[in-house]
N, C-alpha and C positions, 0 to 999 in steps of 0.2 A: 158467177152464174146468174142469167137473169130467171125470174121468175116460172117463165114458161119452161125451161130447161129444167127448173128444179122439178118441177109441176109434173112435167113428160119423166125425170128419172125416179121420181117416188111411183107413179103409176105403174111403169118398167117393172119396178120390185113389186108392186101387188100393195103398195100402199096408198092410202087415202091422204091426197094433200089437204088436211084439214091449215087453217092459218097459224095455228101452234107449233105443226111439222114444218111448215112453208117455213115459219119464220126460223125457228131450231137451224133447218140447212141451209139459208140464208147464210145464216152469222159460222155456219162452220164449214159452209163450201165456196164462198166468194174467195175463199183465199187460206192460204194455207194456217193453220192456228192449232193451238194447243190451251185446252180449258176444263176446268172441272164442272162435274154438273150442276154443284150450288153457284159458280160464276157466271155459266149460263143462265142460269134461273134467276140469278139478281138483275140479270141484262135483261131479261122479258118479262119481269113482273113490271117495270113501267107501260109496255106495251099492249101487256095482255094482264092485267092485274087478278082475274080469276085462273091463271095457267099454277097448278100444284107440282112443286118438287119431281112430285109421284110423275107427270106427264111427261117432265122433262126426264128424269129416266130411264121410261120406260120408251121413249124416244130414240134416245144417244142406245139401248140397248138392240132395238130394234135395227137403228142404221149399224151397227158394227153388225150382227147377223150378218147383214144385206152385204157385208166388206165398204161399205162406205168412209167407215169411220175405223179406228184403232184403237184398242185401251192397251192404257204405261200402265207402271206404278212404280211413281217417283218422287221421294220426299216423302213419303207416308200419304201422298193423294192417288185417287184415281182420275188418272187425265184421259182426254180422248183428242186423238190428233188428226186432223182429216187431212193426213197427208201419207196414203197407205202403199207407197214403192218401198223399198226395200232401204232404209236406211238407219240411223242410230242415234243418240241424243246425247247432248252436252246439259245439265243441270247444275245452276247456279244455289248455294245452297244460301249466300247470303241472300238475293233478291228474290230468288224462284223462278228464272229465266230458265224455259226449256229453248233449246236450238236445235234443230236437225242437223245432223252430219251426216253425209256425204257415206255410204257403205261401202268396204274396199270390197275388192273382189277376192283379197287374201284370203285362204279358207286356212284357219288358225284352231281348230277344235282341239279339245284334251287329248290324250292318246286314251282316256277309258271311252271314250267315244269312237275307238277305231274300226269298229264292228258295227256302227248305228249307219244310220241311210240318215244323214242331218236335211231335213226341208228348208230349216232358217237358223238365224242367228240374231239377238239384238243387243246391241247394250248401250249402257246408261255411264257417260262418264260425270262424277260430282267433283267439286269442287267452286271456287268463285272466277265469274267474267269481268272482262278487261273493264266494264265500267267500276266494277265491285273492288277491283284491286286497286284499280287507281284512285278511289275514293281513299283505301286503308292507308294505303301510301301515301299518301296526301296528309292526313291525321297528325298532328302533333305527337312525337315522341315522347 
């Protein structure tokens, strides 16, 4: 997204592009990503060296309101993914690789759910990615 787009869709939701916000949906709507708020916040404190924690989550709180944004919680963090269709995650438990997967259209619910009107479904599969394994494997016996 360039600048003016982000500029026109914070206005759209009733917010003020101040350069904190500007910058926040910069780094999490140019492209699909997955980040916690203190990784955020390590990325804009060169930037913006007076910007607090505090801003930056009351920011990422602000744009999930809005549906911009998503919160996981995965590996004991809170992530926020700005990639909000309908889909699932792969978690790497060695590196912390989140991946998006691809959502089937199977509807797979428990049977104690046979009575619920289900809206969605998400999940989270763990274990380690193809870089991670082939690292272990690699390792001397």
């Amino acid at each position: 997204m360039k600048n003016n787009e982000i500029r026109d869709l914070l206005k759209q939701h009733g917010l003020r592009a101040t350069p904190q916000k500007m910058a926040i949906a910069k780094l999490l709507l140019t492209e699909d990503c997955h980040c916690t708020p203190q990784s955020l916040f390590e990325e804009l404190k060169t930037s913006f060296p007076s910007i607090s924690p505090n801003t930056v989550y009351l920011t990422l709180g602000q744009f999930e309101e809005l549906g911009i944004l998503e919160r996981i919680h995965v590996g004991g963090m809170t992530v926020y993914d700005s990639n909000t269709t309908d889909h699932n995650h792969a978690f790497c438990t060695q590196c912390g690789l989140i991946m998006d997967i691809e959502h089937t259209n199977a509807k797979c619910s428990p049977t104690a759910l046979n009575n619920w009107n289900i809206k969605g479904e998400r999940s989270i599969w763990y274990g380690m990615c193809d870089n991670c394994c082939k690292e272990e494997s690699a390792l001397p016996q």
